[in-house]
C-alpha positions in Angstrom: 37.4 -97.4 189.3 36.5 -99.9 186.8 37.5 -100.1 182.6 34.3 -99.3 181.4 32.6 -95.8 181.1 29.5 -94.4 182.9 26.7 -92.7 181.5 25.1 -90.3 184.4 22.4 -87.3 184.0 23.2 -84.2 186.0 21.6 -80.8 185.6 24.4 -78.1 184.3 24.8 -74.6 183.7 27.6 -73.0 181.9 30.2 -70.7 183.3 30.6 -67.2 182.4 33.0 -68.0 179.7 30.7 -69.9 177.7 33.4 -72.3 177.1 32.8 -74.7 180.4 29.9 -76.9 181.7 29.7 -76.9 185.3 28.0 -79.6 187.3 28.2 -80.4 190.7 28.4 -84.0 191.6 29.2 -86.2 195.0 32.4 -88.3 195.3 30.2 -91.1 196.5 29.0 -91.9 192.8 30.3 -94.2 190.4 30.5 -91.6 187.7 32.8 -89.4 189.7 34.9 -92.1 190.4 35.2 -92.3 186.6 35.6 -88.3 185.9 38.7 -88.3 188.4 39.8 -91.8 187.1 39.3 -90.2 183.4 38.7 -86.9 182.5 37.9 -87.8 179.1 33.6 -86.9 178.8 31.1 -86.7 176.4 27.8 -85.0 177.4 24.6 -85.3 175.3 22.3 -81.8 175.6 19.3 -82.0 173.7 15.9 -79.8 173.3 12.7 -81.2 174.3 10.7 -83.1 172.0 7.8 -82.1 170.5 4.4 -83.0 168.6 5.9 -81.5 165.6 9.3 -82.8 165.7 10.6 -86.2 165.7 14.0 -87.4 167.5 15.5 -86.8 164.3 14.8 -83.9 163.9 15.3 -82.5 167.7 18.0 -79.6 168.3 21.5 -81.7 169.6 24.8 -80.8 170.9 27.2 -83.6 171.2 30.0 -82.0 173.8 33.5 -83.1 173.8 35.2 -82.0 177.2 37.6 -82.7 179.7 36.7 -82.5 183.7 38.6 -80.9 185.9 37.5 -80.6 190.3 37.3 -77.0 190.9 38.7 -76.6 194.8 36.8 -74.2 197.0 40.0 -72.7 197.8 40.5 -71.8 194.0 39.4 -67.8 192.9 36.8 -69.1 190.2 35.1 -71.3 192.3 32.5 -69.0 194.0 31.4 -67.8 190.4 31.1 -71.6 189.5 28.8 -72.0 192.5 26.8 -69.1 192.1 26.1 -69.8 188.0 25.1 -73.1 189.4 22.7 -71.8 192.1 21.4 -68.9 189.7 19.8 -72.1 187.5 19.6 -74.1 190.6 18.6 -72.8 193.9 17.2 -75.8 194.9 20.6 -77.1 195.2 22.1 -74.9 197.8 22.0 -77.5 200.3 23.9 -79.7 198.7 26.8 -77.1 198.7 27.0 -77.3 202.6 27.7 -81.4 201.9 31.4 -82.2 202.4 31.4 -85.0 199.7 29.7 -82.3 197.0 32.3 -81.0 194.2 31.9 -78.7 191.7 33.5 -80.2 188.5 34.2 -78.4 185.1 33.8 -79.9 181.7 35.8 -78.2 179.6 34.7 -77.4 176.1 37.3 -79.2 173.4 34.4 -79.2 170.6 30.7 -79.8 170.0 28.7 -81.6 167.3 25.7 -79.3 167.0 22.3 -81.1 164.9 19.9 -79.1 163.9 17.7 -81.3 162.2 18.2 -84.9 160.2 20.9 -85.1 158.5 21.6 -81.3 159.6 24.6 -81.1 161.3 27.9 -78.5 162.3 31.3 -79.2 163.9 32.3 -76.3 166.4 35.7 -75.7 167.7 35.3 -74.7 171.9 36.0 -71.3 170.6 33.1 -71.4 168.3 31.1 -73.4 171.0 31.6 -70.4 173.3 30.3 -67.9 171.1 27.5 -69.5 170.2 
């Protein structure tokens, strides 16, 4: 555990409820370490830039969330893990690794950008429905 934070990339997909980010992460990193030392995260989701667009002006969603380890043992967990694998499949191996957790980011609100100087604060309610 160190004092600092950690800035990771890890694909995602979003429960059912619309509400939570779910990633799936080993307990070897760095930026686990961090999630389960602080639960406190912040994840960046952008579109993909193009020709006609500059970063400016590239659809944003600054998340605000709080991460909680989602035990196999728990009900929710094997629709987690099939979300996951529905945008993943490739990843299915992974699941059969012991040090592998599935990890929800909870949705406390979003900064959505739309363009420069474009921009909309969204409750986790809102975030959900959108």
């Amino acid at each position: 555990m160190t004092d600092s934070t950690s800035t990771s990339l890890a694909p995602f997909a979003v429960a059912d409820d619309g509400a939570t980010v779910i990633i799936h992460v080993s307990r070897l990193a760095n930026h686990t370490r961090n999630l389960r030392a602080n639960p406190v995260v912040s994840l960046l989701v952008m579109a993909p830039e193009n020709s006609e667009t500059g970063p400016f002006d590239t659809l944003r969603v600054s998340i605000q969330a709080r991460a909680r380890t989602l035990p196999r043992t728990e009900p929710r967990y094997e629709s987690a893990q099939s979300r996951y694998l529905e945008k993943f499949p490739e990843a299915a191996g992974l699941f059969r690794l012991p040090d592998y957790d599935l990890v929800l980011l909870e949705v406390q609100s979003a900064r959505l950008i739309v363009g420069h100087a474009k921009s909309l604060s969204l409750s986790a309610e809102m975030f959900a429905r959108a």
